[in-house]
N, C-alpha and C positions, 0 to 999 in steps of 0.2 A: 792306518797300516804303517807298517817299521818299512827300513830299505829293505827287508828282505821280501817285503808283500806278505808275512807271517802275522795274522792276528795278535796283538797282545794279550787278548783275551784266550787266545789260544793257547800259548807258550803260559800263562798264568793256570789254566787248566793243567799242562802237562804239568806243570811245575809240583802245583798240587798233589797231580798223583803218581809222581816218581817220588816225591817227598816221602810219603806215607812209605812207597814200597822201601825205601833204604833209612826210614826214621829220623829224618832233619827234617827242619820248618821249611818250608817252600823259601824265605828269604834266606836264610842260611842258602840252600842251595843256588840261588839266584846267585847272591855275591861269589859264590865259588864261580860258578861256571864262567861269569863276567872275568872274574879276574884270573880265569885261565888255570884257575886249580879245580882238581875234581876229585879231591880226599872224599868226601862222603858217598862221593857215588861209587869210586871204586873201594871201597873198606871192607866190603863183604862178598866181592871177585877175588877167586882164585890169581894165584899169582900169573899165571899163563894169560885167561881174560883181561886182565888188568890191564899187562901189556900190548895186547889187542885194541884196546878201548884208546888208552894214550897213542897208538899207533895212530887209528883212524879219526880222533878228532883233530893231530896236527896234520894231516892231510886232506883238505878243501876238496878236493877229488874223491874220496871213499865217502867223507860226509855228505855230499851233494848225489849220488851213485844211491846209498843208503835212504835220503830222503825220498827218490824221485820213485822206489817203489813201492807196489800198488797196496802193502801194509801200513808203510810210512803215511801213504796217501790216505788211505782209509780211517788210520788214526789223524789226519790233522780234520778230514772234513768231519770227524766225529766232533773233537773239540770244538771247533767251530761255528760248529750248528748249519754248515752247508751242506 
């Protein structure tokens, strides 16, 4: 497990199929989200969304708020296989 106690094998599942839903390779995606860019994810949001989405990942507080419900939950035990 990573510091965040998040599977890798998980975050490698999601990656996979957020990839497909916005058309990049899971590593393209990878290096974006690493290095704090998220052009392929937001390319295909609305301009309103867009702004939403950079809203909520530079604040640690709406991301954390976001994963801890029972959706976010349901998707990581899916990936995980827990």
């Amino acid at each position: 497990m990573n510091k965040n106690n998040i599977d890798p094998k998980a975050i490698g599942g999601l990656l996979d199929v957020v990839s497909k839903k916005i058309g990049v390779s899971p590593e393209q995606l990878r290096r974006e989200l690493e290095s704090g860019k998220f052009d392929s994810a937001i390319a295909g949001m609305s301009k309103q969304d867009a702004e939403k989405f950079r809203q909520a990942v530079n604040n640690p507080k709406i991301v954390e708020k976001l994963m801890s419900t029972p959706q976010a939950q349901a998707i990581y035990k899916k990936l995980s296989g827990k």
